[in-house]
N, C-alpha and C positions, 0 to 999 in steps of 0.2 A: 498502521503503517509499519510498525517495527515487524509483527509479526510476520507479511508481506515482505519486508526487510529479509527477516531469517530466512525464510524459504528460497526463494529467490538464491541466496548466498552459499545456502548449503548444494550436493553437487545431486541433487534429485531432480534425475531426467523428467520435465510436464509434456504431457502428451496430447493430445486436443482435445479429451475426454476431459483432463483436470483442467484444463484453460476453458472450457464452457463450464467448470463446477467455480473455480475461481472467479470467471464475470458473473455468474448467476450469485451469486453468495456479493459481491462489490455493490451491485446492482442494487439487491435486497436492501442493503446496508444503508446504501445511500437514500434508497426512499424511504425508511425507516427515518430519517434526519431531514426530511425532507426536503431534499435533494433530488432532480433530474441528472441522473449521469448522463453523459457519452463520452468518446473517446477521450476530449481534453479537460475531463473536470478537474484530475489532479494538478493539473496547472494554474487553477484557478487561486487566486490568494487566498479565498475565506478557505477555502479546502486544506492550503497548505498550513493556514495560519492554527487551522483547528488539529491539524495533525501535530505542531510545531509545540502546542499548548500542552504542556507537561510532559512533556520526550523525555525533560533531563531526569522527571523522578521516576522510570522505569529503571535506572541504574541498581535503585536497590533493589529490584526485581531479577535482575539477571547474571547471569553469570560473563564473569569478564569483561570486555568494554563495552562502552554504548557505541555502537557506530556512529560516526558525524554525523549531524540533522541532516544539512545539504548534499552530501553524500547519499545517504539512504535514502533520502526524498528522491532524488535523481534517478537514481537505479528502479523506483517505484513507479515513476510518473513515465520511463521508460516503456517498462513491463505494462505499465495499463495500457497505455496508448497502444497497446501491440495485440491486446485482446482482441477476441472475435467482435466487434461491433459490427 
């Protein structure tokens, strides 16, 4: 999700070429976890809660702040809903 996060935030134009590489790559992901995605899985709690599950120790991973959880989720759960389903 952070990663998703970053993108998202920085000011790199997606075009619909990278919004079908980005659900196909989500997609993968999530049945990897075995998971059925569509549109609304990121809203889902166990989704959120699994994303939510160790957020805070990326801090030492990154440069500068963490973005708020519910913030970042938000902007994320945005963006997928928005994908090509």
């Amino acid at each position: 999700m952070y990663d998703l996060h970053l993108l998202l935030s920085s000011e790199v134009a997606l075009d619909s070429v990278d919004l079908r590489r980005i659900h196909g790559f989500l997609v993968s992901s999530c049945k990897s976890k075995g998971i059925t995605p569509d549109s609304h899985s990121m809203d889902q709690e166990v989704i959120v809660a699994m994303a939510q599950k160790d957020y805070e120790t990326l801090q030492a991973e990154v440069e500068g702040e963490l973005p708020h959880f519910d913030e970042a989720m938000k902007t994320v759960q945005v963006f997928y809903r928005s994908l090509p389903w």
